[in-house]
FIZALO-789227 format. One line per 10 residues: their letters; for each residue x negated, y, z of C-alpha. Coordinates in Angstrom, 1 decimal, decimal comma. Layout:
BEGIN
a	X:Y:Z  ...
//
This chain:
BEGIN
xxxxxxxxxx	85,3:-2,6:-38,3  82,1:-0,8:-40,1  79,8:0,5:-37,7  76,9:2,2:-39,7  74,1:4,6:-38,7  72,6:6,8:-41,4  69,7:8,3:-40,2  66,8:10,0:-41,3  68,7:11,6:-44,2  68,9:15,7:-45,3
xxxxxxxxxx	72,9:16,6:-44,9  74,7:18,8:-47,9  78,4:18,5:-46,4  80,1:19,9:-49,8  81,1:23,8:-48,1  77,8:25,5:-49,9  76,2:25,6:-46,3  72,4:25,1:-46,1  70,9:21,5:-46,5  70,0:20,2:-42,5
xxxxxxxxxx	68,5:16,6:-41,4  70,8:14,8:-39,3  72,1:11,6:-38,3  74,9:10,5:-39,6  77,1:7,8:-37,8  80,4:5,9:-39,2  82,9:4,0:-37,4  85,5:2,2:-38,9  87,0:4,2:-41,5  85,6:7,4:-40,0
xxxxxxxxxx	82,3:9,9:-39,5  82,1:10,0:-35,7  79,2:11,4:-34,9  76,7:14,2:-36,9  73,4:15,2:-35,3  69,7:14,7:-34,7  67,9:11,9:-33,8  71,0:9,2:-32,8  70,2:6,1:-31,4  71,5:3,1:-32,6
xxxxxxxxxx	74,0:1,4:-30,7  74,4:-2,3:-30,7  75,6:-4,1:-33,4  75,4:-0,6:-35,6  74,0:-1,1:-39,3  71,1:1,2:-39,5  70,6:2,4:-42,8  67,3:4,3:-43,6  68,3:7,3:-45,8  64,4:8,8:-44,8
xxxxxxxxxx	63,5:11,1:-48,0  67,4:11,4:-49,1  70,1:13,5:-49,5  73,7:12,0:-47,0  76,7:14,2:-48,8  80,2:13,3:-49,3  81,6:10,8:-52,0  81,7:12,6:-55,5  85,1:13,4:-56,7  86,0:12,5:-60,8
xxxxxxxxxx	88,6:15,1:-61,1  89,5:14,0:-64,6  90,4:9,7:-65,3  92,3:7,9:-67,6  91,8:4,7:-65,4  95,8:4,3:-65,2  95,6:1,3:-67,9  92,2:-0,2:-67,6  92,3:-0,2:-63,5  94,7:-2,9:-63,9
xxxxxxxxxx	92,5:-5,6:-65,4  89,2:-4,0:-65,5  89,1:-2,9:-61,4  85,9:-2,7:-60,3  85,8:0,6:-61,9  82,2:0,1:-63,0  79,8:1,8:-62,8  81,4:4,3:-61,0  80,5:3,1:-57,2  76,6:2,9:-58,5
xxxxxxxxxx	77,1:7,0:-59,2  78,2:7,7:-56,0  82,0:8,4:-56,7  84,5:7,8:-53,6  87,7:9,2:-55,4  89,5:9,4:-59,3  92,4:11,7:-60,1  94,3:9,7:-62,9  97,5:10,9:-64,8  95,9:13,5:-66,7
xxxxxxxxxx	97,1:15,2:-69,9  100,4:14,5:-70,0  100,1:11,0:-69,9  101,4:8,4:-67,3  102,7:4,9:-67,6  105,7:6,3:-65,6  108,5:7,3:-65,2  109,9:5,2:-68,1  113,6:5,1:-69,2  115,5:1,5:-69,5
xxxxxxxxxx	114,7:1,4:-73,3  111,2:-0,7:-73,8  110,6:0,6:-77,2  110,7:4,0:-75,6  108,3:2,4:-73,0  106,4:1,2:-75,9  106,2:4,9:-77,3  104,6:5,9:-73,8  102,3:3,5:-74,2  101,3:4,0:-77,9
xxxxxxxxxx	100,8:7,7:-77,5  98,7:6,9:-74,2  96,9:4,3:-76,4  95,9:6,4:-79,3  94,2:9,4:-77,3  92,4:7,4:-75,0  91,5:4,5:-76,8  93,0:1,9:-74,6  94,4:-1,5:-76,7  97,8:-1,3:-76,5
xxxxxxxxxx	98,5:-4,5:-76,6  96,7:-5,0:-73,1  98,8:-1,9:-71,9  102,0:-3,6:-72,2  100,6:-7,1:-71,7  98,5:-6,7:-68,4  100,8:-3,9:-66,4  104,0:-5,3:-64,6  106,2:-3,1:-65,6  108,3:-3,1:-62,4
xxxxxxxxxx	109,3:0,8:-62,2  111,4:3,1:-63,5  110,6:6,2:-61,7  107,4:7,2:-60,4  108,1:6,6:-57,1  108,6:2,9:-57,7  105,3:2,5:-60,3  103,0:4,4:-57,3  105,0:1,1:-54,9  103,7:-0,9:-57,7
xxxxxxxxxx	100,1:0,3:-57,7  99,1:0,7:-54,5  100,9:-2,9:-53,9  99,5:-4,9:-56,7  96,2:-3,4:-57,8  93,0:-3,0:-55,3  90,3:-0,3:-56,3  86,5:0,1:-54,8  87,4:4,0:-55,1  90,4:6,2:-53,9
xxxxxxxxxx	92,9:7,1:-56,2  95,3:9,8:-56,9  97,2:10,8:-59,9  99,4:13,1:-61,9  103,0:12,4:-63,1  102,9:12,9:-67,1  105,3:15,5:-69,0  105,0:13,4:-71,8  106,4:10,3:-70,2  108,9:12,4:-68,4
xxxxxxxxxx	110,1:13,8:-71,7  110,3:10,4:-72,9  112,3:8,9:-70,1  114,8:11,6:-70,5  115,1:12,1:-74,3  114,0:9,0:-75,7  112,5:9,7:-79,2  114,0:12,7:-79,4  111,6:13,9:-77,2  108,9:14,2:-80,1
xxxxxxxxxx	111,2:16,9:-81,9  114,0:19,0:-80,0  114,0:21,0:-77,1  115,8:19,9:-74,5  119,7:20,3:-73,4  120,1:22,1:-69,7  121,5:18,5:-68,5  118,0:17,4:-69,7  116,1:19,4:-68,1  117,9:19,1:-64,5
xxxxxxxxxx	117,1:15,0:-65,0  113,5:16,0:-66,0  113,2:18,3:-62,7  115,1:15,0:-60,7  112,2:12,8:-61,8  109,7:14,9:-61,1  110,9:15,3:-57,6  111,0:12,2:-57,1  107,1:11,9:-58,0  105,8:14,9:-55,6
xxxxxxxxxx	108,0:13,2:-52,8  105,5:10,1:-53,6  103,1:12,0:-53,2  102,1:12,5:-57,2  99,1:15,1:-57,9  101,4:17,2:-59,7  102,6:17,6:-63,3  99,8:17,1:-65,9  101,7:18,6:-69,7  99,6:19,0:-72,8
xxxxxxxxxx	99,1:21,8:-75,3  96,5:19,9:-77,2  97,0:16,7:-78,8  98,5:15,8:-82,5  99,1:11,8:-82,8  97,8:10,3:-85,7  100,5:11,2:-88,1  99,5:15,0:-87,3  102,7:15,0:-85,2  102,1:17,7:-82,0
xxxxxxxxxx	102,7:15,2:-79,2  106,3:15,7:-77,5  105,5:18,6:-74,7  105,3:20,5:-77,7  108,9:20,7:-78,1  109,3:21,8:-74,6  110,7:25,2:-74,5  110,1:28,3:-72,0  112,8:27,4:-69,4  111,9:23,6:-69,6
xxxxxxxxxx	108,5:24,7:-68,3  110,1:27,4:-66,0  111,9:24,8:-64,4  109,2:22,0:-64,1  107,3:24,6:-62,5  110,1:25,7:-60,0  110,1:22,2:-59,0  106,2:22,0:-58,1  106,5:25,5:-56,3  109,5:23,3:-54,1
xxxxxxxxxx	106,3:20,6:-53,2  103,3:23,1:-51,8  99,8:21,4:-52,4  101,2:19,9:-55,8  99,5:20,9:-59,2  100,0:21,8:-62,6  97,5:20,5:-65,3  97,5:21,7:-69,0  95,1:20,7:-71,6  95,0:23,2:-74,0
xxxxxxxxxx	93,4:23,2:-77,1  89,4:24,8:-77,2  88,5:22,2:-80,2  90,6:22,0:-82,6  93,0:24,4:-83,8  91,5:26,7:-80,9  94,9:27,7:-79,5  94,0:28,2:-75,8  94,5:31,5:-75,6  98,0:31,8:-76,4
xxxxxxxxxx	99,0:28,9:-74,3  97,0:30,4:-71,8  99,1:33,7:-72,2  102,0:31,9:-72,0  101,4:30,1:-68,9  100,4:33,1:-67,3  104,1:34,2:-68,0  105,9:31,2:-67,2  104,4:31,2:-63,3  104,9:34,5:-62,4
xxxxxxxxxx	106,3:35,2:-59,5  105,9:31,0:-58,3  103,4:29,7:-56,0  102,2:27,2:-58,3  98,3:26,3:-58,6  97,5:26,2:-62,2  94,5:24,1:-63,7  94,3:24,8:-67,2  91,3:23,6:-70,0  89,3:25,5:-69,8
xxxxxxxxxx	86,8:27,7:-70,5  84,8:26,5:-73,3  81,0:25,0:-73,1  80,2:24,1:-76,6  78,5:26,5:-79,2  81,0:26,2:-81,9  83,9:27,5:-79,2  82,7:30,8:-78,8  84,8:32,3:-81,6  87,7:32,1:-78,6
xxxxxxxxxx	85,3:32,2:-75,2  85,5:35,9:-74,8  89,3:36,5:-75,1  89,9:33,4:-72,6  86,6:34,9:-70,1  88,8:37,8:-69,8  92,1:36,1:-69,3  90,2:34,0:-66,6  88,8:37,5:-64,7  92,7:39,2:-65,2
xxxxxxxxxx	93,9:36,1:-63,3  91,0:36,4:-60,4  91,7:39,9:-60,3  95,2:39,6:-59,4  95,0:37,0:-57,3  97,0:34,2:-59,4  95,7:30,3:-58,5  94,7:29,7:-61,8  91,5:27,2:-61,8  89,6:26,7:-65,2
xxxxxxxxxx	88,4:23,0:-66,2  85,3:22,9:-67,8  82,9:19,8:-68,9  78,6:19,9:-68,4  78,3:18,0:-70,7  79,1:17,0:-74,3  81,9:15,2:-75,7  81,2:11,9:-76,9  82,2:11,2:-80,9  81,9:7,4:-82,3
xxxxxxxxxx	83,4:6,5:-85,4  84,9:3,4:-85,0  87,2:1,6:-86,8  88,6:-0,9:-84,0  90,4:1,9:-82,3  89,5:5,4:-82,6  91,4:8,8:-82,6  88,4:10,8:-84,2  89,0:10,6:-87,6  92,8:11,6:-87,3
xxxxxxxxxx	91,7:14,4:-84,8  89,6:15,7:-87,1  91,8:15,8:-90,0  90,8:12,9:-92,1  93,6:10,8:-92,1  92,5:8,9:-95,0  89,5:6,9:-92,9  92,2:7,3:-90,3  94,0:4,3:-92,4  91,0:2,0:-91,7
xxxxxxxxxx	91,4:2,4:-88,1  95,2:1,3:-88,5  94,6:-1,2:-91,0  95,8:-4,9:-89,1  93,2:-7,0:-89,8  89,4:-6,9:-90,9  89,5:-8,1:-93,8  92,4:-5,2:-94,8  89,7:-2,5:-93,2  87,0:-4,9:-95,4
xxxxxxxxxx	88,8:-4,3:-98,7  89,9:-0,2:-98,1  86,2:0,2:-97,6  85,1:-0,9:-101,2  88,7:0,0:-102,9  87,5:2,8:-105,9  90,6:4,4:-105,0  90,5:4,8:-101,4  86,6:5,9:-101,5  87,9:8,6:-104,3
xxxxxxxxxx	90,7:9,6:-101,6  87,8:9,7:-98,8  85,6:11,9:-100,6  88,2:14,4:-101,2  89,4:14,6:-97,5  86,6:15,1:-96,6  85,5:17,8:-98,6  88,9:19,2:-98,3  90,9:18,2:-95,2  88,3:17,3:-92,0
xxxxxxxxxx	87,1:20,1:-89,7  83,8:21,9:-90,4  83,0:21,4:-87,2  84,2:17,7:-87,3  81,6:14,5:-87,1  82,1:13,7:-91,0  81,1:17,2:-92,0  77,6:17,3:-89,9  76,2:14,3:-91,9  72,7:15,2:-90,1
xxxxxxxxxx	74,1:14,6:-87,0  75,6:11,3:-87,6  73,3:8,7:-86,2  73,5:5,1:-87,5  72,4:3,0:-84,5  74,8:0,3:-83,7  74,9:-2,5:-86,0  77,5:-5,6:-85,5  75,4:-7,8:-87,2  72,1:-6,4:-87,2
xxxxxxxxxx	71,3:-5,9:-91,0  70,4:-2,4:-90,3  69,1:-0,1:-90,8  69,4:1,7:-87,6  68,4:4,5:-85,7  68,9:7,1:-88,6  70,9:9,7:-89,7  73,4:9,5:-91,7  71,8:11,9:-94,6  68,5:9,7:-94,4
xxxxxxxxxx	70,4:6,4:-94,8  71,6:8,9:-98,4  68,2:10,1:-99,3  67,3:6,0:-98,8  70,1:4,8:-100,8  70,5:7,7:-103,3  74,1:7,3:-102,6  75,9:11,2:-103,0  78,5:11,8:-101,2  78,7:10,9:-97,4
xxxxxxxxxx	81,8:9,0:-97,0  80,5:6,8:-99,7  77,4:6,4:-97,5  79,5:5,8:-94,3  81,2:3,0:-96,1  78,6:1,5:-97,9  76,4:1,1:-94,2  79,2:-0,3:-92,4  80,2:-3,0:-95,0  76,5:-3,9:-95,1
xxxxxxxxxx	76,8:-3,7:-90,8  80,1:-4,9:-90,5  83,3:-3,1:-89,5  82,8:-3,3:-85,6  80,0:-1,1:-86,3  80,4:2,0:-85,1  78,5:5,4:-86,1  77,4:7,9:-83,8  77,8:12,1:-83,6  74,4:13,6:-81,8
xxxxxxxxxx	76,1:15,6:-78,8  77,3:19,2:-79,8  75,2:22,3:-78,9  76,1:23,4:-74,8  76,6:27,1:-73,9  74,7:26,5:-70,8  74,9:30,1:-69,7  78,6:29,8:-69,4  78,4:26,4:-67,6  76,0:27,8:-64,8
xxxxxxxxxx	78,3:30,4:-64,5  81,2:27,8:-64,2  79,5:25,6:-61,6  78,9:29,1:-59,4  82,9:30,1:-60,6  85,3:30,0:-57,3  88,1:29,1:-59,7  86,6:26,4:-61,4  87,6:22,6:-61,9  83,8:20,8:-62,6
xxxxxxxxxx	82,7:16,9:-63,2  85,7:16,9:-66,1  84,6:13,6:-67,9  87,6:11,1:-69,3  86,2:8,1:-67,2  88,2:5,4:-68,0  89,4:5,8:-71,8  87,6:6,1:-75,3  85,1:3,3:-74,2  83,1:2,9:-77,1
xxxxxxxxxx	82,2:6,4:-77,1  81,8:6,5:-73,4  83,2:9,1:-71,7  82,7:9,9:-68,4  81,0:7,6:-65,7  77,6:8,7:-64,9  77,6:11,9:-65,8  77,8:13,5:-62,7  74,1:12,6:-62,1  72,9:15,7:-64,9
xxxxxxxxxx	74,0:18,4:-62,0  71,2:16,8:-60,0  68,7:14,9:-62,7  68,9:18,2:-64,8  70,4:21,2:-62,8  68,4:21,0:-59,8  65,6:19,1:-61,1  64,9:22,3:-63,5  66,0:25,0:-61,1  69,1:26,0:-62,3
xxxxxxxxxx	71,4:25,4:-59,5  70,6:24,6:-55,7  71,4:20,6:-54,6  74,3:22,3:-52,0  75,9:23,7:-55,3  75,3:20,5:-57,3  77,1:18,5:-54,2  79,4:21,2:-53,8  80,8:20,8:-57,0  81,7:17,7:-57,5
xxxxxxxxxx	83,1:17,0:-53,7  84,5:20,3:-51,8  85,6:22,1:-54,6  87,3:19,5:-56,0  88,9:18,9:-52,7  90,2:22,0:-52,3  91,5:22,5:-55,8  93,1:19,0:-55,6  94,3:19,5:-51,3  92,8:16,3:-50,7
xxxxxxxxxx	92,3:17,0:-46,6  89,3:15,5:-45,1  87,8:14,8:-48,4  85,0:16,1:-49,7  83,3:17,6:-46,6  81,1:15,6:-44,6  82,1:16,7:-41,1  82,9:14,7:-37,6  86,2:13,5:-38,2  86,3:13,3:-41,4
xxxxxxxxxx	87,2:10,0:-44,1  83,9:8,3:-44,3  83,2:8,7:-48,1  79,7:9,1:-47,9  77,1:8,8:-50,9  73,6:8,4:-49,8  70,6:9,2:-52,6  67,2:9,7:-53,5  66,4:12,3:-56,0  63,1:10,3:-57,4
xxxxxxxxxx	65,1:7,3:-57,9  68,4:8,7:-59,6  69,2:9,2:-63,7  71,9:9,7:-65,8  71,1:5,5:-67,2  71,5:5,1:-71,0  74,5:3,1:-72,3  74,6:-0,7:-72,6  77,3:-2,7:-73,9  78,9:-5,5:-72,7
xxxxxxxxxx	81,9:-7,6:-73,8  84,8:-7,9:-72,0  87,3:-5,6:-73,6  90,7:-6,7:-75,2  90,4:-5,5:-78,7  93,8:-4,8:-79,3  93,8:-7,9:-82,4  93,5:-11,0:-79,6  89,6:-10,8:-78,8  87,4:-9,3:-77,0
xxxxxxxxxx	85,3:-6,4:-77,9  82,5:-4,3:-76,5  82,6:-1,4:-74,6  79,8:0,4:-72,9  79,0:1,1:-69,8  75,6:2,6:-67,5  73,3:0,5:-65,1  73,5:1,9:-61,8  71,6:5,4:-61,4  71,4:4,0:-58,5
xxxxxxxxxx	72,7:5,1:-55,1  70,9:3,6:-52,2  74,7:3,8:-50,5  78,0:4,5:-51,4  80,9:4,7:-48,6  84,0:4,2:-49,3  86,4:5,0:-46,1  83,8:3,7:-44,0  83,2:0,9:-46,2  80,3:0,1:-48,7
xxxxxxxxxx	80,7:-0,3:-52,5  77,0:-0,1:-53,4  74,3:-0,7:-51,9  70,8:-1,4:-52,2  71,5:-4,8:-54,0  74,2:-3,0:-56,2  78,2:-3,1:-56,3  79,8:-4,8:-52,9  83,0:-6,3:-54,8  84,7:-4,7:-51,9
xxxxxxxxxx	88,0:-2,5:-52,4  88,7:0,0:-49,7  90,4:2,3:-51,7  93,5:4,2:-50,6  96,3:6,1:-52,6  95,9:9,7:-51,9  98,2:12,4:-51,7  98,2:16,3:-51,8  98,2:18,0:-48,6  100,9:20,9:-48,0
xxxxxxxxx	98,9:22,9:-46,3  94,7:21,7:-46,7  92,0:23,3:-44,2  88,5:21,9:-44,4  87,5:20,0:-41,2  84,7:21,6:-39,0  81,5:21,3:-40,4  78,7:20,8:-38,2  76,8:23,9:-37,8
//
């Protein structure tokens, strides 16, 4: 049994109360103790947190770990950031429930696969497939796989769909008998103990084929929804789309709709950050304050930081996303010498050009040429550390997709090319961080690894935020640990208080940063090797506490897995904070 004694440390317990030094002291799986000047007991770890902040664990509210936990588990570099719990599940996708057919499993998986990046092949290949319903895959997980951090997670709509339809799920709505089964599976997950119900109004595949929740009609969703309202402390989740065809507001309408009248917490996404988005900010800033007003439990995702775009042509959605399905072929080409020879056809560089002139997004990586950075090389030919339109000014080579193929034959096709992070609206994400109905820390920690989502960027609300004196350190903390608590019902996380789960992050502001990506190689590649992916050196935390037991420490990651399964609480009330 841990017995630990923090002491010398400034407390921020996650509630937005004022900063205080105290002693903080940890027994077992527990915080026992909170107060001034505590004397060590014997056989009590002392840890010297003198000149640092003691707050609760960080919360990512936003994971696709639900594949790559099973053969990648140490999460990295997550317990060097100081995060204590992931929320996995999210948009609509889940490995579970799945129906008896496998090549309806194998549909889960592909769709899963293709917006998160995760080889398939290790998907099906590494997970044991011992569940049906989600009930029996959470019996599976918290059985078989052993995590440094805690874990909850969402049931996904578009699995459930799946299950219940089969393929048909892609196109129809669904029959009444349909629907009841849907509502019977989803039952089943909340009495688990499943987040919620995590549906998507985003995502087209990369045939441009809206992804199946699409097809779901009005009383599909009215009954899903009647079914969380039956599980108090439950979720919904909907991605909606900001980036892309810039639908949010209807969806958002239409949600709005669908819940009245149900007592249903709704996290939708979100309120946009980026420059480009603000054709649709205004309309969805006042659908967000009409929801406040009238007191619905609406809670707006939001990311601080930008989304990550690498073109890659081992496994990446971007190109389809964007509307260029033309490169898109390269990524789905089977070997590399087939993506090799589509890169130098005549034909298929005519075919380029013209989509994208024609097809692809303005706002899409192929048609912000300046912005595309050419700086990682598979085999080092080079040149690197350039822009796209330099490497055409240095060639004389016109047209861009001619100059994209041209440096990556010369690289070789692991190369990958690189989109300089979109402009931020950072007026609307201070107002987000300071919004009571606001989900923060959204990354996608877990997926898209060689554009490197996620892990790591919590440390901006402190290295830039508070650093620059934008935000106070409680509202840095309190973002990314009570909030998220509360949104999610997680009792006893997320507030560092006597009695409280002992998920304790201990940091010194002078010795943390957001660390530049590295990559390293041990990623299935989804063709039999292995690949790179990238992740962060630690920022580091001098201690990260995992129920009452550490995952990093002063000489780095433990190996130690303490993490638990969480569930929702019915009814959540912070613990006491000290005063």
């Amino acid at each position: 049994m841990a017995e630990i004694l923090i002491k010398g440390g400034t407390v921020v317990d996650g509630t937005l109360a004022p900063a205080y030094a105290a002693d903080v002291r940890v027994s077992g799986d527990r915080v026992v103790e909170i107060g001034a000047d505590l004397a060590a007991r014997p056989g009590e770890e002392v840890v010297d947190a003198a000149g640092c902040y003691v707050t609760p664990g960080f919360i990512e509210p936003h994971t696709h770990f639900d594949a790559t936990m099973w053969w990648q588990d140490d999460l990295n570099p997550l317990p060097g950031y100081g995060a204590t719990t992931i929320v996995m599940g999210n948009c609509g996708f889940s490995p579970a429930p799945i129906s008896d057919d496998m090549n309806v499993r194998d549909e889960i998986v592909g769709i899963f696969a293709f917006f998160e990046d995760i080889d398939k092949e290790a998907f099906v290949n590494e997970l044991p497939w011992d569940w049906r319903k989600w009930s029996e895959y959470k019996a599976s997980m918290t059985s078989k796989v052993k995590l440094p951090l805690n874990y909850a997670a969402f049931v996904g709509h578009i699995a459930i769909r799946l299950a219940v339809m089969g393929m048909d799920g892609w196109t129809r709505a669904a029959t009444d008998e349909e629907i009841a089964r849907m509502c019977e599976l989803l039952d089943d997950a909340c009495k688990a103990g499943a987040m919620g119900l995590s549906t998507n109004q985003l995502d087209y595949d990369g045939d441009e084929r809206p992804v199946p929740t699409f097809a779901a009609e009005d009383k599909e969703y009215r009954a899903l929804l009647e079914v969380l309202a039956r599980h108090p402390g439950t979720v919904c989740q909907i991605v909606m789309d900001t980036f892309i065809r810039l639908t949010c507001p209807a969806a958002l309408e239409r949600f709005d709709r669908l819940s009245q009248g149900l007592d249903v917490r709704i996290q939708w996404g979100g309120l946009p950050t980026l420059e480009f988005q603000k054709t649709i900010l205004d309309d969805l800033k006042q659908q967000h304050e009409k929801l406040k007003a009238e007191g619905r439990d609406f809670w707006t995702a939001y990311t601080h930081v930008s989304p990550t775009n690498t073109l890659s042509l081992t496994k990446s959605l971007i190109f389809a996303q964007s509307g260029d399905f033309v490169w898109h072929e390269v990524v789905t080409a089977d070997s590399w010498e087939e993506k090799e020879r589509l890169l130098a056809d005549p034909d298929w560089r005519a075919r380029a050009r013209e989509s994208w002139d024609t097809k692809a997004w303005a706002h899409a990586p192929m048609n912000n040429p300046d912005r595309l950075l050419l700086r990682n090389s598979d085999n080092g030919v080079g040149p690197m550390n350039l822009t796209l339109v330099d490497y055409m000014k240095m060639t004389g080579i016109e047209h861009r997709s001619d100059a994209m193929a041209d440096w990556i034959l010369r690289n070789g096709v692991k190369s990958t090319v690189h989109m300089a992070p979109f402009p931020m609206n950072e007026e609307v994400i201070l107002e987000l961080i300071r919004d009571p109905k606001s989900v923060g820390n959204v990354s996608d920690a877990g997926a898209h690894a060689q554009m490197f989502c996620g892990p790591g960027e919590n440390m901006l609300y402190f290295t830039y935020y508070v650093r620059q004196g934008k935000i106070t350190i409680e509202e840095a903390v309190h973002v990314q640990t009570g909030k998220l608590a509360e949104h999610f019902n997680l009792q006893g996380r997320g507030v560092l208080a006597v009695g409280n789960p002992a998920d304790i992050t201990v940091f010194h502001m002078d010795e943390i940063e957001r660390r530049e990506e590295r990559k390293i190689f041990d990623a299935p590649d989804g063709m039999g090797g292995i690949t790179w992916r990238y992740t962060r050196d630690p920022a580091p935390m001098r201690l990260t506490l995992v129920n009452g037991t550490p995952t990093f420490d002063r000489n780095g990651a433990t190996g130690t897995r303490p993490g638990q399964f969480l569930a929702p609480a019915p009814e959540f009330q912070y613990a006491q904070a000290a005063e």
